[in-house]
C-alpha positions in Angstrom: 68.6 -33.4 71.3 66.6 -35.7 69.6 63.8 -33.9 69.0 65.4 -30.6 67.4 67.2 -32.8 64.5 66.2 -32.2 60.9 63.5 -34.9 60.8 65.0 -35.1 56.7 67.4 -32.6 54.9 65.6 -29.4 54.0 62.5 -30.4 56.8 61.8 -29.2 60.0 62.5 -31.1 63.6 60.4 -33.4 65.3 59.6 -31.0 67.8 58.8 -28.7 65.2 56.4 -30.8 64.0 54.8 -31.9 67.7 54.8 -28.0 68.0 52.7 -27.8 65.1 50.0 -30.9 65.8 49.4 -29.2 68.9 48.3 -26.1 67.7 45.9 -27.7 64.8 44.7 -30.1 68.1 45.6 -28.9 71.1 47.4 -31.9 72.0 50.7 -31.2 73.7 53.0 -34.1 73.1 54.9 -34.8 76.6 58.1 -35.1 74.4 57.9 -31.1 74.4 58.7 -30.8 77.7 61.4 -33.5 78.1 64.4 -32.0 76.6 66.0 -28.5 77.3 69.7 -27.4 77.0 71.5 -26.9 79.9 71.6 -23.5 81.2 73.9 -21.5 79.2 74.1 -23.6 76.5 71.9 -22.3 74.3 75.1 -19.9 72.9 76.7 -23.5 71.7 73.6 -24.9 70.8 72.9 -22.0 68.1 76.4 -22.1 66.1 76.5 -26.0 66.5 73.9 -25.7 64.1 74.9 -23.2 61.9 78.7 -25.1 61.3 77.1 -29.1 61.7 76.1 -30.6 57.9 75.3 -33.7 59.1 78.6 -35.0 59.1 81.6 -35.0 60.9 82.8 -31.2 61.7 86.6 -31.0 61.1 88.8 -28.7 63.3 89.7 -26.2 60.1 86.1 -26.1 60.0 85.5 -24.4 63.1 88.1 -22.8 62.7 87.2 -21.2 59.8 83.7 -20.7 61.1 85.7 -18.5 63.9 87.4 -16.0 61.0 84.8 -15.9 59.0 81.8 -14.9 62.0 84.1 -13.0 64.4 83.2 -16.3 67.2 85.4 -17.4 69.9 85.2 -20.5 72.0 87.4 -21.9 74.7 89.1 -25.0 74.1 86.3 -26.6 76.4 83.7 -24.6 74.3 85.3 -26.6 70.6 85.0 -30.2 72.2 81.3 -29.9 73.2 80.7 -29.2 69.7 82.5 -31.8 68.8 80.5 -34.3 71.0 77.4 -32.7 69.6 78.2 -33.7 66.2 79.1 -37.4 67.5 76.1 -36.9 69.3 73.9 -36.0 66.3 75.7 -38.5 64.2 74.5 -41.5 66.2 70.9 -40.1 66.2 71.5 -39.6 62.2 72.7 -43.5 62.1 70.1 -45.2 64.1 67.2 -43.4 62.4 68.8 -44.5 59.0 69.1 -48.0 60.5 65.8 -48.2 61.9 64.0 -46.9 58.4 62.9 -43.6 60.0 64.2 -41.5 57.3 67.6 -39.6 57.0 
């Protein structure tokens, strides 16, 4: 999950970046291959990322996300995203904490 956060707002991810290197030197970063979604999950993976701001996703927010794009999610479905956001919240603190940008 790491890799496929917003290295800063309004940038690209780090494995967009890796992605990039590699084809300017043909060096494949072995980071590339070390994450994947589980199968399946690529459906939550894509509207995590169109409701997450990089902060804490609020219940009317997903809810509203729902109405407004015609989505549906099972109760199971709303607390993976919510574990995402904690999720990508800890990455977000830890880079801020280690100096590695925001």
């Amino acid at each position: 999950m790491k890799l496929t956060l917003p290295m800063k707002p309004g940038q690209g991810s780090l494995k967009d970046h890796l992605s990039q290197v590699e084809k300017a030197t043909g060096y494949r970063d072995p980071r590339l291959d070390s994450v994947q979604l589980p199968q399946g999950g690529e459906r939550l993976w894509r509207h995590f990322w169109r409701v997450y701001r990089g902060s804490a996703i609020p219940y009317a927010e997903i809810e509203a996300y729902c109405r407004l794009t015609g989505a549906e999610f099972d109760p199971w479905e709303i607390e993976v995203l919510i574990g995402m956001e904690i999720a990508a919240g800890e990455v977000i603190t830890e880079r801020i904490q280690n100096g590695d940008g925001h």
